[in-house]
N, C-alpha and C positions, 0 to 999 in steps of 0.2 A: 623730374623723371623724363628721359627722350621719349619721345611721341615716334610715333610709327615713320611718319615722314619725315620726320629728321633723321632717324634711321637709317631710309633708303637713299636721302640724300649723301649721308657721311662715307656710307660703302659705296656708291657710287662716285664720290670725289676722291676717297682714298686707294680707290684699284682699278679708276678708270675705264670700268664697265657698263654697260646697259643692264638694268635686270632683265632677266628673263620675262613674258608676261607671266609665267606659272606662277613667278613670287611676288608680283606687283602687289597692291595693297588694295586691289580690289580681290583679288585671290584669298589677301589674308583675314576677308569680310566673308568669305564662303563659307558656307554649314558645315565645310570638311576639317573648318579649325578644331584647335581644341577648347580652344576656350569661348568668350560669347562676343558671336562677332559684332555687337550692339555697347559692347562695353567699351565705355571712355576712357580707363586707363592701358589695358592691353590692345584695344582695338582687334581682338580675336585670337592672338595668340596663345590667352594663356599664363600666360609667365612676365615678367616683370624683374627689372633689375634698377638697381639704385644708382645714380650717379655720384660714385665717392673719387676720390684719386687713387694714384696708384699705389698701390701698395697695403693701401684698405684693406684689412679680409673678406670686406664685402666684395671688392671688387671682382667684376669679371662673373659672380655667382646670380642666378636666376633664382628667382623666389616666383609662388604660384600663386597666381591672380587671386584675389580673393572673389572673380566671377565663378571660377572653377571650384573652392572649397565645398559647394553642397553637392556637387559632383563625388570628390574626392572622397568625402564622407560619406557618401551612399557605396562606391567602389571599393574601401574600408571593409565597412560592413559586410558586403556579400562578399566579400576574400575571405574575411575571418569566420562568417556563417558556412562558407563552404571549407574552409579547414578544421573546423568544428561537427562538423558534419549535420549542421543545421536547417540547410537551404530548404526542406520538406517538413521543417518545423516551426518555420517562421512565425507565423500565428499563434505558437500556443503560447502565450505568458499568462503573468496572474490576472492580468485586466478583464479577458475575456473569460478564466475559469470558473462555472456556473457553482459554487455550492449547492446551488436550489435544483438541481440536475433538470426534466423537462416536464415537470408537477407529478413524478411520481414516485419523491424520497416522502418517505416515515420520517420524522420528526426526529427519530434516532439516529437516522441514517444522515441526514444535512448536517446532525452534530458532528458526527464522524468526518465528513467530506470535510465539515468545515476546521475543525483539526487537524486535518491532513495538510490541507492550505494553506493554513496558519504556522506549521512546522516547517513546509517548505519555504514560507518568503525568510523565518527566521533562520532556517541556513543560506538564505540565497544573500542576508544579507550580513552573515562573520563567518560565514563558510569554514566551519568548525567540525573536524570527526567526520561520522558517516551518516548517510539518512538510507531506511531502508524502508521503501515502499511497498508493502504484501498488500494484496487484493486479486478478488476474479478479474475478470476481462471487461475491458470497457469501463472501469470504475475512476478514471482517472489520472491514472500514476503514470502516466507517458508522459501526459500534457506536464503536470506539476514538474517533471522531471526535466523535460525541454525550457519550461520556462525559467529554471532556476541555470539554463545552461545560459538564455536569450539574458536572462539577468545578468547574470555574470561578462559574458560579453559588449554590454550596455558599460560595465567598470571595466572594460579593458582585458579582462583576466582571459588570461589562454584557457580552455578548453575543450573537451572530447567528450560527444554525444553520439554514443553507439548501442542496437541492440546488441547481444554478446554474440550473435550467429555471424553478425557483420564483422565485428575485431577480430572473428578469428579468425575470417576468411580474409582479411585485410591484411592482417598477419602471413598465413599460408603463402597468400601470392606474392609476398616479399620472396619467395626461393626461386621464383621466375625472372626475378628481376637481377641486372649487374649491379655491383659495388654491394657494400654492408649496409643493405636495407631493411633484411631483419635485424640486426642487432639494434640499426636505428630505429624502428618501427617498436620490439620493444620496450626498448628505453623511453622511446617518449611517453608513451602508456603509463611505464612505473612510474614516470616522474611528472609527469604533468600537473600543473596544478590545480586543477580539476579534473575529475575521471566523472564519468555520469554512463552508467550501461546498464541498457532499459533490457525487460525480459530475461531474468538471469536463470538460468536450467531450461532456459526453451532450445540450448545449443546439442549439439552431439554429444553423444555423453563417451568418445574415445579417447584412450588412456593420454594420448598428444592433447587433445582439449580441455581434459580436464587439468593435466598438470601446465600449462598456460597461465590457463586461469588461474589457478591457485598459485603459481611464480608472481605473479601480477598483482594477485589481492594482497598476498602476504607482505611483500614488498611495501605496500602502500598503508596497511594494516601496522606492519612493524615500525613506520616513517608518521604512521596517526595525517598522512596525507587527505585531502576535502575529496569525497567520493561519494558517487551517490546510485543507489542500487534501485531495482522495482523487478517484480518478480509477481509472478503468479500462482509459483510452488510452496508447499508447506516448506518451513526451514529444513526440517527433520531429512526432506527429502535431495537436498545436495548432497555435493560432498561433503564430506564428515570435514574435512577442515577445514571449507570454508563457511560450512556451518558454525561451527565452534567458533572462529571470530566473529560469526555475524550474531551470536548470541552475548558479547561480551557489553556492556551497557554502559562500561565508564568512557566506552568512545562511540559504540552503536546508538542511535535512534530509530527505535523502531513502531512503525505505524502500521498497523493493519487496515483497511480500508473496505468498511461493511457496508455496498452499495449495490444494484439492481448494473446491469450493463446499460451505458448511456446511449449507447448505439440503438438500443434497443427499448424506448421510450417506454413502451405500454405492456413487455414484461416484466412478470411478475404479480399483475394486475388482480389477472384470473390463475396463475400459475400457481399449483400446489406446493410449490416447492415457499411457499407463504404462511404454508398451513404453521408455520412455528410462533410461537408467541415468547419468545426470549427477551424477542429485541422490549416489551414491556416489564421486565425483570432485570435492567440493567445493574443495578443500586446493588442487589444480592450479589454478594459476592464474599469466599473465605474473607474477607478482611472486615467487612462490615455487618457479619454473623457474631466474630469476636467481640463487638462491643454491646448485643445481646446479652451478655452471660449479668447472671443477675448474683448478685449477695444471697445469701442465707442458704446456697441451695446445701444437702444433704451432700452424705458422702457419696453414697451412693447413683444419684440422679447427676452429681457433676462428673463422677465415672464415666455416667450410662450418655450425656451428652460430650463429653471429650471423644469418647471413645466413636459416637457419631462421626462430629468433626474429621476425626484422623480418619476416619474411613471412608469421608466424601474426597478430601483432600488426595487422599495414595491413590483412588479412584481415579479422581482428575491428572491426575501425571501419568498413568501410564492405563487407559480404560481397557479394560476386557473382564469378559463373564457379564455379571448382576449383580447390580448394587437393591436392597431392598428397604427402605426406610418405613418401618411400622410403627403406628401411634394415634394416639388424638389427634385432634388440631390444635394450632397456637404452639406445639413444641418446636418447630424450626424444621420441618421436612421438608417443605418444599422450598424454601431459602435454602438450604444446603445441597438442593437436586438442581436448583439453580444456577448456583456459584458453583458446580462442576460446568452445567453447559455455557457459562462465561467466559471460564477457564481454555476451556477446551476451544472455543471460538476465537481468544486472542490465539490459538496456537494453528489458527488458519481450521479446522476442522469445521463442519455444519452440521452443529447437535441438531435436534427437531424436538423443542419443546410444545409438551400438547398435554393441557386438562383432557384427561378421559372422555368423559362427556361430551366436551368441544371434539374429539377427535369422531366419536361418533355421530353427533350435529355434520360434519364435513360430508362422513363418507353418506345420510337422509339424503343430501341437498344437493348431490351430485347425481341422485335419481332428478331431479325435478326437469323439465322439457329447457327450462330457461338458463338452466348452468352451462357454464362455460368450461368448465372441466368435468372429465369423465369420473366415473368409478373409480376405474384401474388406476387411473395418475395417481388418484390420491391413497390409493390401497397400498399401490408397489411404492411410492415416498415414502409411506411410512412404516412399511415391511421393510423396506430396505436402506432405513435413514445411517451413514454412518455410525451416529450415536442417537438413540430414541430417548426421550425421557418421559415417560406417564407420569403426570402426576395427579393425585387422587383417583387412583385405580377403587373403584367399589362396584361390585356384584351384586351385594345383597338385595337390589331389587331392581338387577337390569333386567330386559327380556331377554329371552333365549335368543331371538336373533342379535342385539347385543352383548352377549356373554359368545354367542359364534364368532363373530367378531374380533373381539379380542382377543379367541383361544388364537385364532387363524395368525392373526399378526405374531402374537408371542412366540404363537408352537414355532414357527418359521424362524425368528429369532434368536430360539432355543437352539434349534439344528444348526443353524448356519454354523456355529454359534455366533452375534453380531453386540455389542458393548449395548447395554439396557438398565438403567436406571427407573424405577417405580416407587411412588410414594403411596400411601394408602392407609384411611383411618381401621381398616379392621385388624383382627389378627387373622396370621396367616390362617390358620383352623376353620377359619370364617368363609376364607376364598372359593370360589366356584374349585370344585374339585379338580376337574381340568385343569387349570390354570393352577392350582396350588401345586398340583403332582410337580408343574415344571419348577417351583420357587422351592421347593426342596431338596431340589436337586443341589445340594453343598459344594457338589467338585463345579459345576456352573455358578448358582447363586449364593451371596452372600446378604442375609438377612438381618437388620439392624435394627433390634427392639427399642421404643424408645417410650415405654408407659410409666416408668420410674422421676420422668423431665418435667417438674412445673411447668403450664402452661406460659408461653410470655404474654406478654400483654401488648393489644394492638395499640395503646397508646405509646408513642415515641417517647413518650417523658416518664414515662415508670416503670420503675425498673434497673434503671439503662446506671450505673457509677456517675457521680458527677464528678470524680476526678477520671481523666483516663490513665492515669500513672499506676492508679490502683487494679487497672481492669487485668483482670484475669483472658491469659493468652493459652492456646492450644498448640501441643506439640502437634506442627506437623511432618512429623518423618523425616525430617532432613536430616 
């Protein structure tokens, strides 16, 4: 390889010049090189070329020092992070994302996170279909979402990390600009081979953004293109057509993400909006009520529990009025008051499950000087929970200021009217007359006898079919 000063000696004998001092080769040792002015082979330059003869294809061609490669490779990197629209998300991959959030997930809730994390590295790593990340705010799905974009980038793969408020204004200002930059700007969108667009329904909701969008999804939707969505809205609540693909499962993956905001370490702590106790009822669910059902039962008692079933299940798909499940214990009431608010909870909603008692234990302890929540928080949560669930409502020997109590929340619930589900071992006849007046009310409540239902049995092993091929399944409504 020619050394620097044989260099300057060959151009000086072949054009019979002085150099310049600008280009002498102490020049070429200055910080203002490009390459490392300490380095043996280039001597600062940079570049490097092989002495072949003529007519070589190497010849004549500069190759880049291998002083400058970790250079080269860091300027790579922030090219592509900043045409990826990554530069403000450097930091987030999977290395650093916490499952254990900052000591204040439930046990249920780390499981969640941690499935979420789990689904993302498994698309980060065959970037297959769609992933679609639902959760409140602060739970996560930004981060998983960047990191799986920094992942991809790490293999080389082109793409685009954008909230959707950002594409479209990235979009719009293409009509500012000369030559076909919209056309190009959409295009590249549909076809990129990564799409990743964080906060979806947080944009404008105008007739020009919405049909964008939806040109864009469908496009990528109909091509089964790698995409990957996070969102804070119920599905229900986009547009109806890109709702409809995002509910389609042989190419959607969809995560819901039940978590406390991270941002915000220590609520929730005292926060009523805790008062629910679902997340300990995970298990119940329509699916694993069905392998309940026991042999021998009568004609009539498998009626009077199907007939349960389908009327938790029609509940759970489209909630409104009262749902009332009357009975003993051990017939399945509150497993089936449950498995709506699971239902309801993957479909992004926040049921508010509460033992009766427990819910009056809440509102005692918010008189006390040392509580951290008021009265009212916990009053107006649970007057006003999108969907309520009492379970084991009994009267028969509350006090009168607990029978006020309850009237107050119901009556309010009844007016609104707001979706209410109540389980309860009496018959309705039994109930605080108050409160019965409102459970009789037919065109609001529907009441679900269930005294005809053998008891199940709290032992797991009895009872239960030991083939499941034999178990008996429940129409539900479809």
């Amino acid at each position: 390889m020619e050394s620097i000063d044989d260099l300057i000696g060959r151009v000086k004998k072949d054009f019979g010049v002085e150099l310049s001092p600008e280009i002498k080769r102490s020049e070429y040792r200055s910080d203002a090189l490009p390459g490392d002015p300490d380095c043996p082979i280039c001597h600062g330059i940079g570049f490097v070329s092989e002495e072949v003869p003529f007519g070589d294809p190497k010849f004549g061609k500069m190759d880049v020092c291998s002083c400058r490669s970790d250079e080269l490779e860091r300027a790579r990197i922030s090219h592509n992070q900043a045409v990826s629209n990554l530069t403000g998300y450097t930091e987030m991959t999977f290395n650093n994302f916490n499952v254990e959030g900052r000591g204040q997930l439930r046990l249920d809730e780390k499981l969640c996170l941690k499935l979420a994390f789990e689904h993302a590295q498994k698309f980060a790593r065959e970037r297959e279909g769609w992933l679609l990340l639902l959760g409140n705010y602060g739970t996560g799905k930004t981060h998983l979402a960047a990191a799986i974009s920094n992942a991809a980038l790490a293999d080389n793969i082109e793409n685009i990390f954008l909230p959707v408020p950002d594409l479209l204004d990235w979009i719009r200002a293409s009509f500012n600009e000369h030559g076909n930059t919209y056309a190009d700007r959409i295009e590249r969108i549909r076809n990129i081979p990564l799409l990743i667009l964080d906060d979806l329904g947080a944009q404008s909701t105008t007739p020009w953004a919405q049909e964008k969008l939806y040109q864009i999804l469908n496009h990528r939707y109909i091509q089964k293109l790698p995409t990957v969505l996070t969102t804070n809205c119920k599905i229900q609540d986009l547009d109806g057509r890109i709702a409809s693909r995002l509910e389609d499962p042989s190419l959607v993956t969809r995560i819901v993400i039940q978590a406390p905001d991270y941002r915000k370490p220590f609520a929730g702590i005292s926060d009523p909006g805790n008062l629910s106790s679902l997340h300990q009822l995970t298990g119940r669910t329509f699916e694993s009520f069905d392998s309940r059902m026991q042999e021998g039962l009568s004609e009539e008692a498998a009626a009077q529990l199907g007939n349960a079933f389908n009327q938790a299940y029609a509940f759970a798909q489209k909630p409104a009025g009262w749902l009332v499940f009357s009975g003993p214990n051990g017939i399945g009431k509150t497993h089936l008051a449950a498995a709506i608010g699971n239902y309801r909870q993957l479909k992004m909603d926040q049921p508010v499950f509460i033992v009766a008692a427990n819910l009056l234990d809440h509102l005692r302890a918010s008189f006390s000087p040392t509580s951290t929540v008021t009265y009212d928080s916990v009053f107006e949560k649970i007057r006003n929970a999108p969907l309520l669930i009492l379970d084991h409502l009994d009267t028969a020997n509350a006090t009168p200021w607990a029978k006020e109590k309850l009237f107050q929340i119901l009556d309010h619930r009844y007016l609104a009217p707001l979706p209410t589900v109540i389980t309860t071992v009496l018959p309705i006849q039994e109930i605080d007359p108050n409160i019965r007046s409102r459970l009789v009310d037919f065109q609001i409540c529907q009441v679900v006898q269930m005294f005809q239902v053998p008891m199940f049995s709290r032992n797991p092993n009895v009872g239960v079919l030991p083939d499941r091929r034999r178990k008996t399944t429940f129409n539900r409504g479809k």
